[in-house]
C-alpha positions as CSV (number, residue, x, y, z in Angstrom):
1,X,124.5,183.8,101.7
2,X,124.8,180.9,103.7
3,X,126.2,177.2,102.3
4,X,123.6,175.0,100.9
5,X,123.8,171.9,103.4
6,X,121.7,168.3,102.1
7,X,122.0,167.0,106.1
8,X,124.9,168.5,108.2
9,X,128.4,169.8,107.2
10,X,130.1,166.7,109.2
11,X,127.2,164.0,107.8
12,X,127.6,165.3,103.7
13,X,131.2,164.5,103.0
14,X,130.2,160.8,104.8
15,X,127.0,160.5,102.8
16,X,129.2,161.5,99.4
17,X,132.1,158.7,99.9
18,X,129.6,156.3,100.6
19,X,127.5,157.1,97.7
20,X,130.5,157.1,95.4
21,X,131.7,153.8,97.2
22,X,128.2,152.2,96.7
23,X,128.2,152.9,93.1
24,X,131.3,151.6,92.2
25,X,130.2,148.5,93.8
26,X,127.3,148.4,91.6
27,X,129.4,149.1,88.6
28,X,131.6,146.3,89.2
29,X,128.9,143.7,89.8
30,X,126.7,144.8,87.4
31,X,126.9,142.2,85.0
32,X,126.4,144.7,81.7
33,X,129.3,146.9,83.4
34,X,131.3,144.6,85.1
35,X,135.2,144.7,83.9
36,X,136.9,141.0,83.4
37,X,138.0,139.5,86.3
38,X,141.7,140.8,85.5
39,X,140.8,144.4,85.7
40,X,138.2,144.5,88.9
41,X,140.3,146.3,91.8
42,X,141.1,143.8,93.9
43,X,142.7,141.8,91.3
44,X,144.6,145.2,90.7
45,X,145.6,145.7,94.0
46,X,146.6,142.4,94.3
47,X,149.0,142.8,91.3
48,X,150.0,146.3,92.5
49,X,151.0,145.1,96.0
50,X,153.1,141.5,94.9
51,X,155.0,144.1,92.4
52,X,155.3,146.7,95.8
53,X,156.6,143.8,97.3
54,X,158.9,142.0,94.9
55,X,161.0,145.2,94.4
56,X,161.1,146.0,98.1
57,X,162.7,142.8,98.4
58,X,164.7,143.6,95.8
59,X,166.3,146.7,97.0
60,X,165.9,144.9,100.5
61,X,168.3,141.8,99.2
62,X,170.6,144.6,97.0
63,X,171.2,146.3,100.3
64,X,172.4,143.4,102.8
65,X,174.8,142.1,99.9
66,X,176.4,145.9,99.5
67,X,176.6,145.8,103.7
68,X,178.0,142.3,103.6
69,X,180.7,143.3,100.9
70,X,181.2,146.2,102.6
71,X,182.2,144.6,106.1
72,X,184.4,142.2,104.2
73,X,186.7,145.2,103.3
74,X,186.6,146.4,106.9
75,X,187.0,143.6,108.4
């Protein structure tokens, strides 16, 4: 029995992410739906990358101090 197909294998998984896409869109400006402006994504994102980024520069900054120390004993 063959697979049920809506338009073509390569064309469903397409129409399906920008379906899903579309409606989360929706959801988010819906104003009955919409979350508060501190939980939308981007304003996640943007939280989740500064916090990405603040600890790379962390470890970053935690790095080039042990190097420095370190070629203060060799040298």
């Amino acid at each position: 029995m063959p697979t049920p197909v809506l338009l073509s294998r390569g064309l469903d998984p397409v129409l399906g992410i920008f379906t899903g896409c579309f409606a989360y869109y929706l959801h988010e400006t819906n104003p009955r739906t919409a979350p508060p402006p501190d939980k939308q994504l981007a304003a996640l994102v943007q939280w989740k990358w500064a916090k990405w980024k603040r600890e790379r520069d962390e470890k970053l900054n935690a790095l080039e101090r042990e190097a420095e120390a370190s070629s203060r004993v060799v040298g």
